[in-house]
C-alpha positions in Angstrom: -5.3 44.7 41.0 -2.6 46.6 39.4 -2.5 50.3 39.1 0.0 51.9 36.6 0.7 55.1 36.6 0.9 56.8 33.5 4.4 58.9 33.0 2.5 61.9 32.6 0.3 61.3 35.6 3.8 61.3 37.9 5.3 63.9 36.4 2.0 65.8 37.6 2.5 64.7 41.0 6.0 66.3 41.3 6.3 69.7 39.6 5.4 71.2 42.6 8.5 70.1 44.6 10.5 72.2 42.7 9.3 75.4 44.7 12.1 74.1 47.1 15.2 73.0 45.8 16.8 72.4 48.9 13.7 70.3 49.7 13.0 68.3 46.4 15.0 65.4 47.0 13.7 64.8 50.2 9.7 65.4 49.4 10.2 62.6 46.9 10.9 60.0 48.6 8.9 60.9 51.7 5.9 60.5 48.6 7.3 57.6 47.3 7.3 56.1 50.1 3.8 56.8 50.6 2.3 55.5 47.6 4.2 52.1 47.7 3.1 51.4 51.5 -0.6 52.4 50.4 -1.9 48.9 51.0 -4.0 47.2 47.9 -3.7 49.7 45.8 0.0 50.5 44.9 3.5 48.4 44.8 6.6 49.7 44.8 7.9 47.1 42.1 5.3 48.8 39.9 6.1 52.5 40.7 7.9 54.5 38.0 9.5 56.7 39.8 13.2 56.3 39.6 13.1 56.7 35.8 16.5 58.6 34.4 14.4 60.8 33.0 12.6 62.5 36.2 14.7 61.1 39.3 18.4 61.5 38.2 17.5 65.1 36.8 16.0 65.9 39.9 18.9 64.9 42.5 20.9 66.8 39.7 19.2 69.9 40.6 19.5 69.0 44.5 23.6 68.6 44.6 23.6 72.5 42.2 21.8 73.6 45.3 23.9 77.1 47.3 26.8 75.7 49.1 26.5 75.7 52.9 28.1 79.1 54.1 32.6 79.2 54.9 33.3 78.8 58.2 35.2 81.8 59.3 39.0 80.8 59.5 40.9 81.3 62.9 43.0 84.0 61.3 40.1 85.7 60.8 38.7 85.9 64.1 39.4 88.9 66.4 42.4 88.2 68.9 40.8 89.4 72.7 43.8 89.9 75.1 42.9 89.6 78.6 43.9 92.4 80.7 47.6 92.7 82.2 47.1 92.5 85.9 50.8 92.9 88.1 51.3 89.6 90.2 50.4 89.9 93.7 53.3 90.8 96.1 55.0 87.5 97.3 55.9 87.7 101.1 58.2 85.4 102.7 57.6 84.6 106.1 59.0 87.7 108.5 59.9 89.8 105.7 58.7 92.4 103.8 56.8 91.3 99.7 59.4 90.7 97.4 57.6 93.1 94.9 57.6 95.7 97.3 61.4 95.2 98.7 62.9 95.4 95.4 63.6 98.6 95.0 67.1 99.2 93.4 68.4 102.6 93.3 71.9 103.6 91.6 73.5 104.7 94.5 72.6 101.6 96.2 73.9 99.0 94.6 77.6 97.5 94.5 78.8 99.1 91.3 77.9 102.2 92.4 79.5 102.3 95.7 82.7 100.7 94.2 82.8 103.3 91.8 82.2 105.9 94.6 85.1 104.1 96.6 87.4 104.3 93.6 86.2 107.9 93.2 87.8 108.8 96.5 91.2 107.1 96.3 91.8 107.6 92.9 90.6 111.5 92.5 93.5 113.4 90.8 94.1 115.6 93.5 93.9 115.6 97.1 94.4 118.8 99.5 94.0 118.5 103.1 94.7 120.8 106.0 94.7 119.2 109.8 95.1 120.2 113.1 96.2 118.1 116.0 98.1 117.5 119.8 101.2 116.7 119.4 103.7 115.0 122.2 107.9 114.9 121.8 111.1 113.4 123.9 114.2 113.8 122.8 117.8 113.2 125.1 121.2 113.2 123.9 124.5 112.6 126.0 128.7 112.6 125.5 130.9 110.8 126.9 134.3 112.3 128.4 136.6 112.7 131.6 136.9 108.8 131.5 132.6 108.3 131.7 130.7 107.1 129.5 128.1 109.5 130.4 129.3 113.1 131.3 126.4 115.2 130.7 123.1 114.6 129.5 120.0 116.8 127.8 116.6 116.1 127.9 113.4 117.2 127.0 110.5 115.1 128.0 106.5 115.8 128.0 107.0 118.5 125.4 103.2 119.5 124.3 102.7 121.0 120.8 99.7 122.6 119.0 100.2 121.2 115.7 99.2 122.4 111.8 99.7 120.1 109.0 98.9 120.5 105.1 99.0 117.5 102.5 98.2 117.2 99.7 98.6 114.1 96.7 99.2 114.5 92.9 97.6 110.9 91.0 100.0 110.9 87.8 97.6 109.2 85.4 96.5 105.9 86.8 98.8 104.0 88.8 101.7 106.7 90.0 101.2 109.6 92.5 103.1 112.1 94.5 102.7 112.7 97.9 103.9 115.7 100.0 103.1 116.8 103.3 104.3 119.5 105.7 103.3 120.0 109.5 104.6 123.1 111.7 104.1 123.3 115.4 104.6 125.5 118.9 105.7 124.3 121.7 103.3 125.0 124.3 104.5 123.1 127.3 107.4 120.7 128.9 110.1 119.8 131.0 113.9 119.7 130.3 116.7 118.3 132.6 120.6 119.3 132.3 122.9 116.7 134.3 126.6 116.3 134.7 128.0 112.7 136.1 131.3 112.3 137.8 131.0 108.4 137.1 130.1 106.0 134.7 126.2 105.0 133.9 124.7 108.4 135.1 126.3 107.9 138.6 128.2 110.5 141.3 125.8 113.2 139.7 127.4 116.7 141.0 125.7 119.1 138.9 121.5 119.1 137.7 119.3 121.6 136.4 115.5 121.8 135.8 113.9 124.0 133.4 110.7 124.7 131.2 110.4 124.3 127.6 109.6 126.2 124.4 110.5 125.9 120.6 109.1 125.1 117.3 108.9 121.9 115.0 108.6 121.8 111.3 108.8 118.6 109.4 108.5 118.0 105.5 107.9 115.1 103.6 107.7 114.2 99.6 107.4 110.4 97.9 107.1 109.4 94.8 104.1 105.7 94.6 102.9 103.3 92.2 99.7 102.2 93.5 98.8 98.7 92.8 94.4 98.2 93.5 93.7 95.1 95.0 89.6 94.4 95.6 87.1 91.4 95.7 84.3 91.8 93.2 81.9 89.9 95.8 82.5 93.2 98.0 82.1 96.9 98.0 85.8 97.3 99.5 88.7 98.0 97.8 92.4 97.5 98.6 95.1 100.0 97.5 98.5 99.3 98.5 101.6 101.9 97.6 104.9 101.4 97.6 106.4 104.4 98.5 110.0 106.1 98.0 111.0 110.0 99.1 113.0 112.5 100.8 112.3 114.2 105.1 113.4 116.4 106.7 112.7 117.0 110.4 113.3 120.1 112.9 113.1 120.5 116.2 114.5 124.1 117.4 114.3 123.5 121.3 114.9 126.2 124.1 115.5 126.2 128.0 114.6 128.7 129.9 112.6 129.5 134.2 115.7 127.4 135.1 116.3 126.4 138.4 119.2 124.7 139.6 118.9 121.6 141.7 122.7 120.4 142.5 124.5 120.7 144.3 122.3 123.7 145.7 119.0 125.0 145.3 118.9 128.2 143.3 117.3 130.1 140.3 118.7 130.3 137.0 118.8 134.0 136.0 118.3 134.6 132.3 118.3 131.0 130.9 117.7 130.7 127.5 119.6 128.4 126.0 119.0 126.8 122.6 119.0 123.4 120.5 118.3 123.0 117.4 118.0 119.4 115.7 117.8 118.1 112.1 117.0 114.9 110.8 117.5 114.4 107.0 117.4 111.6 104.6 116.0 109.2 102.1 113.1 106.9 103.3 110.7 104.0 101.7 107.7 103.0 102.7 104.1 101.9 102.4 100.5 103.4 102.0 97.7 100.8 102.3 94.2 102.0 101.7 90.7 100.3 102.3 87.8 101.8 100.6 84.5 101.2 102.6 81.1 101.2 100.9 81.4 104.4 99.4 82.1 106.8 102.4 84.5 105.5 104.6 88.4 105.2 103.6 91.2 103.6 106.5 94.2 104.3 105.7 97.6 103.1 107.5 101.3 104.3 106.7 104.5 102.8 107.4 107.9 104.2 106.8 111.6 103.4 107.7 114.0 106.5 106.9 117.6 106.7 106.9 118.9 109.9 108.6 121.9 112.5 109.0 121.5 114.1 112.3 122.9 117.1 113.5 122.3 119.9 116.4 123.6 123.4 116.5 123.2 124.3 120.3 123.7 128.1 122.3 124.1 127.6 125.7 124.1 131.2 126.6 125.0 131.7 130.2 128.6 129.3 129.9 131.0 132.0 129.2 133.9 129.6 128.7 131.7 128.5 125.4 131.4 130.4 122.1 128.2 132.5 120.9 126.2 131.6 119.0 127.2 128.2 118.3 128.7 126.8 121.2 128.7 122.9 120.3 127.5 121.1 117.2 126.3 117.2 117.0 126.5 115.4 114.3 125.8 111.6 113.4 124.1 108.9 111.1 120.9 107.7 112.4 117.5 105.9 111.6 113.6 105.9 112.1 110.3 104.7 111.7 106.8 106.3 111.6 103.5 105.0 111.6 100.3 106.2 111.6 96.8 105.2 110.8 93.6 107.0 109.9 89.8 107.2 108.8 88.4 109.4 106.0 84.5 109.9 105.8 83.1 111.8 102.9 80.3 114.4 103.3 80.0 115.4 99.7 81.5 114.5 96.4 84.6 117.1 97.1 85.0 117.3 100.7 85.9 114.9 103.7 86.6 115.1 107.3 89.7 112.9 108.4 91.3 111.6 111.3 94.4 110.0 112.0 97.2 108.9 115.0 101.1 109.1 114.0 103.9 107.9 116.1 107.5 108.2 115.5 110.5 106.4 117.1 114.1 107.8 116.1 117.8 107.4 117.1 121.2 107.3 115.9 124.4 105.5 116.1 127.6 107.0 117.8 128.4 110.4 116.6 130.8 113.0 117.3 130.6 116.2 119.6 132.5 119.2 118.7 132.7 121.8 121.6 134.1 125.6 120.9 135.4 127.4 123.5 135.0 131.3 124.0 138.9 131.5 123.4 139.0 129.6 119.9 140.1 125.8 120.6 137.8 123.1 119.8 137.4 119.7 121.7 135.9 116.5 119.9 133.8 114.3 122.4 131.8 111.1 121.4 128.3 111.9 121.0 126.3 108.9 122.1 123.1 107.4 120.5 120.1 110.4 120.5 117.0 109.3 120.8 113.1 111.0 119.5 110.3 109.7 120.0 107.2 111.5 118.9 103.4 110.7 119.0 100.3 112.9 117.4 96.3 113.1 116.7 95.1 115.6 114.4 91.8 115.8 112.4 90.9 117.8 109.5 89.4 118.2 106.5 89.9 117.1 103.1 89.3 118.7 99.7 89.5 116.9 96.3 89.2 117.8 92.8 
């Protein structure tokens, strides 16, 4: 048996579906699907249903349906930043966490201290004041009567309290001056007057032994050109100074508590006999200077001067001799000083120093002019003199 379903008669089925857009599609073919599988009674061949006029309409209707909602874009998301947390401390076996350790401060580091060191040797002026123990020898001896050694003077053991001022001039950045002057007292020493009979100090007839007193002054002035010589893997620099300049050097000796030792035992009455040395000249010569990490400076000096040496002597108990100049000494010599000493700064302007300085002098044949009491004048040859000198002093040191 067929059963047809009038048009109208569907139509009445479906107007209800509408209710639900969303759901209309769906609804009808769940109800289509019904009615055909109803068994005996309906077919699908037979159900009009899919008619253009109801069907296409109605899936029409479903596709106008409200879009699904956008999906919010990324850029429109909120950005949630985790929190900053500081990386544990990393420690290395048997040392301290790197995190913690490294801790850089300006006065630490390698530029600083080089700067610091640079600071000290290169600060445009330099004033320092010293005192210091001081140590001289000096002989002399002529030749005459057919010896090569007639009489000799000498002064060994001679102890002096020392002063010294310095101070240094940086002309710009590579040139400086350097002066220094150092005055001293005689506190202590021995002297020793002998007359010989025979060459080489021998058949010795005549010998005196006294004390010592006096005064020593000694100037000093040089013109450098500092040339800086460092390794930037280090916090040391390396300054090294040619130098070129002008000494002078005085030594005014006396003799006096004589006693006399040959040929007889006796006491000198009223020695006080006199000597007074000079040593002049050119010289040249070279600073070096090693800055270390910011406080310490070493500093070492070597210098060779060229010399004019004369004497000017009273000895004032000879009555065959003039007064007050009864023999002079004069003669072309040479020397060389060296010294070396530490620097350590306290504060940006002021340092504490110390240093060691040793001298060796002498001369070349010279000539001896005796003056008698009556007016005539003898010439004898003056043999080599010899100085040697040796000091400590510490001090302070101002720069600005």
């Amino acid at each position: 048996m067929k059963v047809i379903v009038p048009r109208p008669a569907a139509r009445k089925l479906f107007p209800w579906m509408a209710i639900l857009n969303p759901m209309r599609f769906y609804a009808v073919m769940l109800l289509s699907s019904w009615l055909v599988s109803t068994p005996g009674e309906l077919h699908a061949e037979e159900l009009v249903v899919a008619e253009s006029s109801a069907v296409l309409p109605l899936a029409a209707e479903t596709q106008a349906a409200e879009p699904p909602a956008a999906v919010p874009q990324a850029a429109e998301l909120p950005v949630v930043k985790p929190p900053f947390q500081e990386p544990p401390a990393v420690k290395l076996q048997g040392k301290e966490p790197i995190a913690e350790s490294f801790q850089v401060k300006e006065d630490e580091t390698q530029l600083a201290r080089r700067f610091a060191v640079r600071e000290l040797i290169e600060s445009p002026f330099e004033y320092s004041l010293s005192a210091g123990y001081r140590t001289d020898n000096l002989r002399w001896s002529i030749a005459g009567r057919g010896t090569n050694i007639a009489s000799e003077v000498e002064w060994t053991k001679t102890a002096i309290a020392q002063l010294r001022a310095a101070g240094r001039f940086n002309l710009g950045k590579n040139w400086l001056v350097r002066g220094i002057y150092s005055t001293g007292a005689v506190k202590s020493g021995r002297n020793r007057d002998s007359d010989y009979a025979g060459n080489d100090r021998t058949q010795e007839y005549s010998r005196s032994d006294n004390k010592s007193g006096g005064a020593v002054h000694d100037a000093s002035i040089a013109l450098g050109r500092k040339f800086r010589l460092f390794d930037l893997a280090t916090e040391w620099e390396f300054y090294l100074v040619p130098l070129a300049g002008l000494s002078i050097h005085q030594q005014s000796l006396t003799m006096y508590d004589g006693h006399q030792s040959l040929p007889f035992n006796s006491e000198i009455s009223g020695l006080q006999n006199s000597y007074d040395t000079q040593w002049r000249g050119s010289w040249f010569g070279l600073d070096a200077l090693l800055g270390l990490g910011g406080n310490f400076i070493v500093n070492a000096t070597v210098e060779y001067h060229r010399a004019r040496y004369s004497a000017d002597a009273n000895w004032n108990l000879r009555s065959d001799l003039a007064h007050p100049i009864s023999f002079k000494h004069v003669a072309n010599g040479q020397g060389v000083l060296f010294s070396v000493g530490t620097s350590y700064r306290f504060s940006r302007s002021f340092l504490m120093n110390a240093s060691f300085e040793q001298q060796k002098w002498n001369t070349y044949m010279g000539y001896d002019e005796t003056n008698f009491s009556y007016g005539a004048t003898n010439y004898f040859t003056l043999n080599p003199v010899s100085w040697d000198s040796a000091s400590i002093s510490l001090g302070a040191v101002y720069q600005f």
